[in-house]
C-alpha positions as protocol buffer text, in pm:
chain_id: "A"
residue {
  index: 1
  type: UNK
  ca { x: -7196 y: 45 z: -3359 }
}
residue {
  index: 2
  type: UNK
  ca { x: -7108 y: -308 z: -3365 }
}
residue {
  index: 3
  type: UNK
  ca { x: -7365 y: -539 z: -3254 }
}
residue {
  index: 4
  type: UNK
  ca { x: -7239 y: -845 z: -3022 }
}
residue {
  index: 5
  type: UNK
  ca { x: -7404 y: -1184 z: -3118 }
}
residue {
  index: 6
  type: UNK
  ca { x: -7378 y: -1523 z: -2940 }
}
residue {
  index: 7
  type: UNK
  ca { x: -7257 y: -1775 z: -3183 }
}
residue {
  index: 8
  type: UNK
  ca { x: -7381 y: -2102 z: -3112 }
}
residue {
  index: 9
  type: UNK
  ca { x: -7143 y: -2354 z: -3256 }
}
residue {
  index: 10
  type: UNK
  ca { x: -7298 y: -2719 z: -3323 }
}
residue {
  index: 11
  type: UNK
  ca { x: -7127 y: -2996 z: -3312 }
}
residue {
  index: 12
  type: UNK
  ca { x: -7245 y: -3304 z: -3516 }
}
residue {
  index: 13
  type: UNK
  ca { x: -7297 y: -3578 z: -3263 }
}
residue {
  index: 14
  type: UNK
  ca { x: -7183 y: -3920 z: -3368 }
}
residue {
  index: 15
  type: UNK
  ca { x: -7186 y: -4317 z: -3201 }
}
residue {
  index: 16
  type: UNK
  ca { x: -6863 y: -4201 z: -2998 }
}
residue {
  index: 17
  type: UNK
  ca { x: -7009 y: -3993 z: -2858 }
}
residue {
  index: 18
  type: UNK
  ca { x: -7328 y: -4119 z: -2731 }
}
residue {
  index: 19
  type: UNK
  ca { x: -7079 y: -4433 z: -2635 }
}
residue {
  index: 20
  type: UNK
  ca { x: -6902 y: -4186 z: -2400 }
}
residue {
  index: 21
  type: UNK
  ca { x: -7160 y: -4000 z: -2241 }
}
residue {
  index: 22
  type: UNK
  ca { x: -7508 y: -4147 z: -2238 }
}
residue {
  index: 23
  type: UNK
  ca { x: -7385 y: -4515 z: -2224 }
}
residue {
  index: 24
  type: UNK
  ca { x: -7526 y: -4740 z: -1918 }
}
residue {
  index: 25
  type: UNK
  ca { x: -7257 y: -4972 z: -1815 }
}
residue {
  index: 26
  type: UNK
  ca { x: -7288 y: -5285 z: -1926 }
}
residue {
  index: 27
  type: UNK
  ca { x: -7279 y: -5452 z: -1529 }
}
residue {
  index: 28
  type: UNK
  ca { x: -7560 y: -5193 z: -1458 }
}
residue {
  index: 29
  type: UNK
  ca { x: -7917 y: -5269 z: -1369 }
}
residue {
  index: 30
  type: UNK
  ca { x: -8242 y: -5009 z: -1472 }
}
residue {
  index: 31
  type: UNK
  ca { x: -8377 y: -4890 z: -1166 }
}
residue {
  index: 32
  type: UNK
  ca { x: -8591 y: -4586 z: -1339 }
}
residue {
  index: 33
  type: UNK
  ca { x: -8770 y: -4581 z: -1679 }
}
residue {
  index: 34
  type: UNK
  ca { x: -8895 y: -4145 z: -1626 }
}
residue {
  index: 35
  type: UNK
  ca { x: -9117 y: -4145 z: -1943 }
}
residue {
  index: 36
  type: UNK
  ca { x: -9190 y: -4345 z: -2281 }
}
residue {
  index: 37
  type: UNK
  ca { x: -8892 y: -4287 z: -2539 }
}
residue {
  index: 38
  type: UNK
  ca { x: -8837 y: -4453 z: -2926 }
}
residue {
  index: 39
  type: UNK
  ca { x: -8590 y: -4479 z: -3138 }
}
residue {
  index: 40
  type: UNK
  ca { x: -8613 y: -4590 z: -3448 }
}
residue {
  index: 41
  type: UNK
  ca { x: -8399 y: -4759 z: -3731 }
}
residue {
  index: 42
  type: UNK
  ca { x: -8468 y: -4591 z: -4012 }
}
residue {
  index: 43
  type: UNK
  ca { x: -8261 y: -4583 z: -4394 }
}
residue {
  index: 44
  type: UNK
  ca { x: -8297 y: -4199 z: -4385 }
}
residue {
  index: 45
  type: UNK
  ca { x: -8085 y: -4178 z: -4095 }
}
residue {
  index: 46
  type: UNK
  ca { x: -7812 y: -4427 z: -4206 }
}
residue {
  index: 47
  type: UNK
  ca { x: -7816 y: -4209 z: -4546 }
}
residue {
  index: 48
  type: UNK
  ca { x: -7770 y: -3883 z: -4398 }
}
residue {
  index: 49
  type: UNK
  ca { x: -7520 y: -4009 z: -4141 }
}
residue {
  index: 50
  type: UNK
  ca { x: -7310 y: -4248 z: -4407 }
}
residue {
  index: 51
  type: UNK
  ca { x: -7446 y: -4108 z: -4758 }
}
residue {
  index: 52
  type: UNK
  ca { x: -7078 y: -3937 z: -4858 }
}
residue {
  index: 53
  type: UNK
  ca { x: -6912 y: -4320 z: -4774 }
}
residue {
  index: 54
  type: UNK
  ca { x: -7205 y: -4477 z: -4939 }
}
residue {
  index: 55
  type: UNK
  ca { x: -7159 y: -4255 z: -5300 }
}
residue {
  index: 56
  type: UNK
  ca { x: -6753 y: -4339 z: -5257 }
}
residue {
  index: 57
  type: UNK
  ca { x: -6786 y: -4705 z: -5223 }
}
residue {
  index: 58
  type: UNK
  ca { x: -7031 y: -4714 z: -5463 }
}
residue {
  index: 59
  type: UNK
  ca { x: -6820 y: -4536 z: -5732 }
}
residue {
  index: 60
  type: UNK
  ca { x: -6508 y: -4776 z: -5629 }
}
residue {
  index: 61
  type: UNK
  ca { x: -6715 y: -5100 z: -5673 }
}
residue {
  index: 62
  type: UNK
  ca { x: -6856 y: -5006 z: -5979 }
}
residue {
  index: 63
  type: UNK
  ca { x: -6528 y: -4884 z: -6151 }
}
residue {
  index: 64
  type: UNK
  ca { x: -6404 y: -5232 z: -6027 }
}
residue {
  index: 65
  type: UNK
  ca { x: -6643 y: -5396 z: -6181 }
}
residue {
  index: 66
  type: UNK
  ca { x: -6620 y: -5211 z: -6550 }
}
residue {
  index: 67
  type: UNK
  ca { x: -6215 y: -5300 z: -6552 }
}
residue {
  index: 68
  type: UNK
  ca { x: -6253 y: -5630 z: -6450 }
}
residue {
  index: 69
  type: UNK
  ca { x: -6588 y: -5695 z: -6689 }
}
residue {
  index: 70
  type: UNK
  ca { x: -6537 y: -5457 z: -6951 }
}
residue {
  index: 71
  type: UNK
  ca { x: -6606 y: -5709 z: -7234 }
}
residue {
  index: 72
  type: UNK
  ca { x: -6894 y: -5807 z: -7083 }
}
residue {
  index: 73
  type: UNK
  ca { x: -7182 y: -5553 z: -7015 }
}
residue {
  index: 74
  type: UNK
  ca { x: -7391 y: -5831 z: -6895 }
}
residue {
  index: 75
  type: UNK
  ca { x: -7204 y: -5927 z: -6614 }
}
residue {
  index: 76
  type: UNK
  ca { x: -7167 y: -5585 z: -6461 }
}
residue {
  index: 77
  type: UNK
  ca { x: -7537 y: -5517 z: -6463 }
}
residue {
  index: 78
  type: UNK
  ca { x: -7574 y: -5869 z: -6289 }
}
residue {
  index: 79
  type: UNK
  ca { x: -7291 y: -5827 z: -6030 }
}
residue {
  index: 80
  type: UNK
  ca { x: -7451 y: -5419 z: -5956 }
}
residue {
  index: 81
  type: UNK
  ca { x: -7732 y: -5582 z: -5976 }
}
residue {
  index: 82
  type: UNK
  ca { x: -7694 y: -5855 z: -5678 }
}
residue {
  index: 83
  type: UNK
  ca { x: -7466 y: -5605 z: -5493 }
}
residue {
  index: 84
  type: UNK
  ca { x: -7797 y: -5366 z: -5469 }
}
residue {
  index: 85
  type: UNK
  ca { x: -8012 y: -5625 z: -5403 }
}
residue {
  index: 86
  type: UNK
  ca { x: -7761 y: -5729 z: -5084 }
}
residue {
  index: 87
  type: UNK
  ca { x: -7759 y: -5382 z: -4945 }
}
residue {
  index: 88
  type: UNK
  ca { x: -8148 y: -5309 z: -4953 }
}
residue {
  index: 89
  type: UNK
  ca { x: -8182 y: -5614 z: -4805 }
}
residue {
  index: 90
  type: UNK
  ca { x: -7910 y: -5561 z: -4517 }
}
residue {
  index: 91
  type: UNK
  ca { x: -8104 y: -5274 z: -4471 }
}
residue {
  index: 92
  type: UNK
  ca { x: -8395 y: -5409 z: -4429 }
}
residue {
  index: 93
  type: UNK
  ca { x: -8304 y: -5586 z: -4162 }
}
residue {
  index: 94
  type: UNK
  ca { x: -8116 y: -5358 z: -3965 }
}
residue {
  index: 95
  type: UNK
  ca { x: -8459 y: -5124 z: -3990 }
}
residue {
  index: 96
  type: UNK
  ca { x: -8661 y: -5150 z: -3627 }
}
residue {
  index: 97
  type: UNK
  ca { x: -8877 y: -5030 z: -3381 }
}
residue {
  index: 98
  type: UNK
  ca { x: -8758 y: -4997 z: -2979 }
}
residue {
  index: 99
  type: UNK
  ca { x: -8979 y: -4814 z: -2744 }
}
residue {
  index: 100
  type: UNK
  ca { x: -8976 y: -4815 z: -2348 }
}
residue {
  index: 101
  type: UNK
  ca { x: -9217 y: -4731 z: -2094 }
}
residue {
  index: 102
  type: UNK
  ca { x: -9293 y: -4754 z: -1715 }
}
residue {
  index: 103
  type: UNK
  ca { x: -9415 y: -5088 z: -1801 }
}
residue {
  index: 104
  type: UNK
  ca { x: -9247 y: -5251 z: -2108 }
}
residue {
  index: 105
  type: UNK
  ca { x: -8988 y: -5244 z: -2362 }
}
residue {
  index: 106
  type: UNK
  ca { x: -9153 y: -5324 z: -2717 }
}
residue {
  index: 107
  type: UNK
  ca { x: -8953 y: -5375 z: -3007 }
}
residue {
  index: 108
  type: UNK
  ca { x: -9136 y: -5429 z: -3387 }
}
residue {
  index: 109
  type: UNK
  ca { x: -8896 y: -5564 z: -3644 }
}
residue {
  index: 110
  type: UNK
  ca { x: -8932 y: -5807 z: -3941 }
}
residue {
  index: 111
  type: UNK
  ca { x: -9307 y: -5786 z: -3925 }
}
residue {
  index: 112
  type: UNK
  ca { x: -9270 y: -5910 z: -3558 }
}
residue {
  index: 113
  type: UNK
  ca { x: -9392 y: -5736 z: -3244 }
}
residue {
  index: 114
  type: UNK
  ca { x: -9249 y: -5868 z: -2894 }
}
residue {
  index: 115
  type: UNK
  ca { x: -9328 y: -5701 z: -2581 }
}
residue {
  index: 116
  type: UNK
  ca { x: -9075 y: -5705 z: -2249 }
}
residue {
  index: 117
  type: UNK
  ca { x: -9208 y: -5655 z: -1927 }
}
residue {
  index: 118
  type: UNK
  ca { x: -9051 y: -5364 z: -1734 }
}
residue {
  index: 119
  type: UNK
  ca { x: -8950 y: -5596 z: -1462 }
}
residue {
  index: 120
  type: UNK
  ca { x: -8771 y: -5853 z: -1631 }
}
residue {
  index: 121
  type: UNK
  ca { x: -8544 y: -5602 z: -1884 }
}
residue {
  index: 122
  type: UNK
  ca { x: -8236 y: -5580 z: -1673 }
}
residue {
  index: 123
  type: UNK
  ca { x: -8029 y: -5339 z: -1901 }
}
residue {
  index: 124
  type: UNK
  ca { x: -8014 y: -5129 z: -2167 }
}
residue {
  index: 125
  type: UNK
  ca { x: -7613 y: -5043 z: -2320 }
}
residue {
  index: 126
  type: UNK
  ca { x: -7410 y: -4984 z: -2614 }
}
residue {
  index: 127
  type: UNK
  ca { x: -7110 y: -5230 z: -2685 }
}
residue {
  index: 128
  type: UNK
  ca { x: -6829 y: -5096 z: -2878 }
}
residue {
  index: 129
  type: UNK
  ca { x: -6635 y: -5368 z: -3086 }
}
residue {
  index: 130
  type: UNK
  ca { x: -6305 y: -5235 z: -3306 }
}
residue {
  index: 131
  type: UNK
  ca { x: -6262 y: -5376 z: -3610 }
}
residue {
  index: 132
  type: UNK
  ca { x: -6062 y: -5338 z: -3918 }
}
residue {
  index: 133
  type: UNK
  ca { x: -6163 y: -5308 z: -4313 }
}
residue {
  index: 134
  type: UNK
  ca { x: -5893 y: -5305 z: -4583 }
}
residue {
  index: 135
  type: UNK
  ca { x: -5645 y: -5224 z: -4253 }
}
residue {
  index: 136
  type: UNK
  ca { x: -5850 y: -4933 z: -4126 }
}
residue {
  index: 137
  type: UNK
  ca { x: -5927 y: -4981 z: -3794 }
}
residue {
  index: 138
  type: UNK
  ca { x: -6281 y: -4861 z: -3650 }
}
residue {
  index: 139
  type: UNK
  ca { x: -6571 y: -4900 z: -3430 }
}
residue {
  index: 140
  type: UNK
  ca { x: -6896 y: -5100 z: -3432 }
}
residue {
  index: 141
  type: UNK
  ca { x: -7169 y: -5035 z: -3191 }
}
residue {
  index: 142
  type: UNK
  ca { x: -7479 y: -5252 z: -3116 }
}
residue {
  index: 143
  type: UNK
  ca { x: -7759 y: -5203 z: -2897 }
}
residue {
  index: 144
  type: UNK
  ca { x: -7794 y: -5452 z: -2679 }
}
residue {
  index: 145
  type: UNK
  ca { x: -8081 y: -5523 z: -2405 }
}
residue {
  index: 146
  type: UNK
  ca { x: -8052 y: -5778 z: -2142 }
}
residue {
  index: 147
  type: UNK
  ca { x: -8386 y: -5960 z: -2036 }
}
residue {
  index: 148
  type: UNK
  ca { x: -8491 y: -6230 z: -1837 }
}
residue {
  index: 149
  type: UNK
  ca { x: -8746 y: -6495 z: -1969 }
}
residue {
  index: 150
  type: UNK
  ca { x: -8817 y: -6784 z: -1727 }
}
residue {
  index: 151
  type: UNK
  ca { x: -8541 y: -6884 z: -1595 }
}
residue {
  index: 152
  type: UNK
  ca { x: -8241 y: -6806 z: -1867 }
}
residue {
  index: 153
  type: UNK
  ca { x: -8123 y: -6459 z: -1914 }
}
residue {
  index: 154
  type: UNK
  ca { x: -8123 y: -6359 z: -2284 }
}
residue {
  index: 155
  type: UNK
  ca { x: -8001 y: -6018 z: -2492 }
}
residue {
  index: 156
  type: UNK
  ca { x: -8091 y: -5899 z: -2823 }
}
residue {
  index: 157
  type: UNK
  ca { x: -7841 y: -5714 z: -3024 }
}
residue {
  index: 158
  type: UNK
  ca { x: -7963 y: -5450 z: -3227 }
}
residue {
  index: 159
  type: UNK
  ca { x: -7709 y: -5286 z: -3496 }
}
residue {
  index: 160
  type: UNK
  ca { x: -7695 y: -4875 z: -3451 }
}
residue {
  index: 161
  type: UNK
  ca { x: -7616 y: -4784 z: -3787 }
}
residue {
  index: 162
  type: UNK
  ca { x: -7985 y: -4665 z: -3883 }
}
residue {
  index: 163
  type: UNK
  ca { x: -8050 y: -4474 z: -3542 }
}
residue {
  index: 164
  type: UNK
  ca { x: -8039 y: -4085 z: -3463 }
}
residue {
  index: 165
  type: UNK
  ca { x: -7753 y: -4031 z: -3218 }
}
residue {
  index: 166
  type: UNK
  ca { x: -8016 y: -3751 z: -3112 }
}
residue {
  index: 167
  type: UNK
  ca { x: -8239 y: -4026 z: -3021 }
}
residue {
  index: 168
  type: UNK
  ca { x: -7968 y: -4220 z: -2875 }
}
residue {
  index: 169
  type: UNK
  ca { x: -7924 y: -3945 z: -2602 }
}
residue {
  index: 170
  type: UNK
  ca { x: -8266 y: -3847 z: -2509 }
}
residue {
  index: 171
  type: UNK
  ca { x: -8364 y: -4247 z: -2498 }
}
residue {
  index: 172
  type: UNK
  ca { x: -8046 y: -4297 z: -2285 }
}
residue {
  index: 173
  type: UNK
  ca { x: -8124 y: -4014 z: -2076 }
}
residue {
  index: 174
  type: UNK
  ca { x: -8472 y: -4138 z: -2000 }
}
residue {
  index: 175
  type: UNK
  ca { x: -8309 y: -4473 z: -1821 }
}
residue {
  index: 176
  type: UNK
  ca { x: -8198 y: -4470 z: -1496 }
}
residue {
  index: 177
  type: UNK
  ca { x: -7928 y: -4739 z: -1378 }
}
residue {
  index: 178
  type: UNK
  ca { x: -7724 y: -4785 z: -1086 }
}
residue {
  index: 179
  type: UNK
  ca { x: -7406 y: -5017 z: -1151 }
}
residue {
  index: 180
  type: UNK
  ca { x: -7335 y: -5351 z: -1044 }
}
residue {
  index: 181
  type: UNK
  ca { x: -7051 y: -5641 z: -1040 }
}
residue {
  index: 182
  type: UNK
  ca { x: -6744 y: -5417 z: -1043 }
}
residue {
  index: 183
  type: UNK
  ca { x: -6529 y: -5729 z: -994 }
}
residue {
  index: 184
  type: UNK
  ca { x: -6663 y: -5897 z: -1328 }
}
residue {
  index: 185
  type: UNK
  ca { x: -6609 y: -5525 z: -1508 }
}
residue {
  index: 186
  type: UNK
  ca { x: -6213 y: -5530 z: -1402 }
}
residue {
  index: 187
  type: UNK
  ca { x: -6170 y: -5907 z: -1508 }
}
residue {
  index: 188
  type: UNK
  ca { x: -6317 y: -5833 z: -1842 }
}
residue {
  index: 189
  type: UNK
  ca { x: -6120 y: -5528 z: -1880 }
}
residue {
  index: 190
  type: UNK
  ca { x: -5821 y: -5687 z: -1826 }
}
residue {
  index: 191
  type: UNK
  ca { x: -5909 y: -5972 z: -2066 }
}
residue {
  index: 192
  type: UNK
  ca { x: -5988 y: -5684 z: -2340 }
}
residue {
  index: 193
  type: UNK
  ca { x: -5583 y: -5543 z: -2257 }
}
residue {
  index: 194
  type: UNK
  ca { x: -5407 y: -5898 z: -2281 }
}
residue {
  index: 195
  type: UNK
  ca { x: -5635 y: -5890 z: -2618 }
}
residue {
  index: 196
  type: UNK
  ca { x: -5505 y: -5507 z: -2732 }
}
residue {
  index: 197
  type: UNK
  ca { x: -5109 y: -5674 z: -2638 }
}
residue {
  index: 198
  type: UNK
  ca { x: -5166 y: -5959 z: -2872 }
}
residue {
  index: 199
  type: UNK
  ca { x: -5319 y: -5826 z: -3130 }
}
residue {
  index: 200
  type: UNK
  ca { x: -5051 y: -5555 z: -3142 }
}
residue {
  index: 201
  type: UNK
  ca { x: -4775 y: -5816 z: -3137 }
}
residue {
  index: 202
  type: UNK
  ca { x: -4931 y: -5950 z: -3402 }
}
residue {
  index: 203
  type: UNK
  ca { x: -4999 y: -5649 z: -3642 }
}
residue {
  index: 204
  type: UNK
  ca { x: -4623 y: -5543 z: -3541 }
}
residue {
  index: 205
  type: UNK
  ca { x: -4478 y: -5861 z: -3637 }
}
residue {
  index: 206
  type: UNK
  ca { x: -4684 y: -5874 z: -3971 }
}
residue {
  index: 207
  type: UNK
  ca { x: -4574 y: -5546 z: -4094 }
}
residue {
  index: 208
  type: UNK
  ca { x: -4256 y: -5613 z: -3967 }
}
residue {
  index: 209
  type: UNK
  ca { x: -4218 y: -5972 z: -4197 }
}
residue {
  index: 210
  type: UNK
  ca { x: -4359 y: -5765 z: -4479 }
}
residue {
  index: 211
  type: UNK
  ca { x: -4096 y: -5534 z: -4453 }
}
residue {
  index: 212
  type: UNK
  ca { x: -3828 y: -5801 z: -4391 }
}
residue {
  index: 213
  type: UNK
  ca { x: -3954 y: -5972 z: -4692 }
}
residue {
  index: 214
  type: UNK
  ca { x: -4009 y: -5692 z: -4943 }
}
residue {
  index: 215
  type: UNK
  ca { x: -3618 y: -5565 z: -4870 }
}
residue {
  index: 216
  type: UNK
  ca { x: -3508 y: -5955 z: -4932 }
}
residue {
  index: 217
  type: UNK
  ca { x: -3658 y: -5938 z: -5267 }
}
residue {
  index: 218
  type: UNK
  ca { x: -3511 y: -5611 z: -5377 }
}
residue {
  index: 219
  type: UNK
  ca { x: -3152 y: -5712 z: -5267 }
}
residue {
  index: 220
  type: UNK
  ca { x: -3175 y: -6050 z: -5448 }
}
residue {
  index: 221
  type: UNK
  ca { x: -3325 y: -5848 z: -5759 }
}
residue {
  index: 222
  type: UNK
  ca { x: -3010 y: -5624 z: -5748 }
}
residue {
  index: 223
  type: UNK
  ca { x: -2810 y: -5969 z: -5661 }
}
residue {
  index: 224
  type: UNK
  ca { x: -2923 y: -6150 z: -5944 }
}
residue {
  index: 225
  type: UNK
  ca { x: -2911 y: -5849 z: -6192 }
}
């Protein structure tokens, strides 16, 4: 007799996805904190969500550096050297501390503790910027809250690359909004489009010229052969 099992299939959960789902809209407004929630920065999560890029990259830069130092041992020790010392200290700074309650949002990082009252943190949202490294496009998230002290409105941006996506959701899911300014949302999306057109044009053209230009050089090469 076969015996019938439920397979539970898990998905790794990623930025994207918390982006999608649990976001707040940015022209939103917290009307509901239901009970205290953290999340924390931490380098064990950025290694265990990036570690497999981190080894790569690693192994890239330092064969880099051997070819183009090979004479000189010195120099690659001091340029691995300064590139490590860089990265702990990028990470050191992206590590933090956000918690909410009924009452406050507090947030420890760099030795510093501020405190938010409840009443004057208007919202709580991912923002999703695409960017491009060595013509790869992808996507950058921060973590941005919007707060009112005295009479200015101010934000902190908080990078997302040490958090849980776990955490993400359940601290998301503890924050109640109800959206606001829908005009101000379609301008801006519009703005982002006539931004997506241009940039296209651009990439377009530049490959384009590249092409152009590569295919001008061959045929005078053949020309002048």
């Amino acid at each position: 007799m076969k015996k019938s099992k439920n397979q539970k299939t898990s998905k790794k959960i990623k930025l994207g996805d918390v982006y999608s789902k649990c976001n707040h809209n940015k022209y939103s407004e917290i009307t509901e904190v239901t009970e205290e929630v953290q999340l924390k920065s931490t380098m064990q999560n950025f290694f265990k969500s990036y570690g497999i890029i981190i080894i790569v990259m690693s192994l890239i830069c330092l064969a880099l550096f051997i070819y183009a130092f090979r004479n000189n041992p010195v120099s690659i020790l001091y340029c691995v050297g300064i590139v490590i010392a860089l990265f702990i200290f990028s990470l050191y700074n992206s590590t933090y501390k956000l918690s909410i309650t009924t009452k406050e949002v507090s947030l420890f990082s760099n030795m510093q503790k501020e405190k938010i009252p409840i009443e004057n943190v208007i919202n709580i949202y991912l923002s999703r910027n695409k960017m491009r490294f060595m013509g790869f496009p992808f996507y950058s998230y921060l973590l941005n809250i919007i707060y009112v002290q005295g009479d200015n409105q101010m934000i902190y941006s908080l990078p997302t690359v040490m958090l849980s996506p776990k955490q993400m959701i359940k601290f998301f899911d503890n924050i109640k909004t109800v959206k606001i300014k829908d005009e101000e949302e379609e301008q801006e999306r519009k703005e982002k489009d006539k931004k997506t057109v241009l940039k296209t044009i651009f990439y377009v053209t530049f490959i384009v010229l590249l092409v152009v230009s590569i295919i001008y050089a061959i045929v005078n090469g053949k020309v002048g052969q």
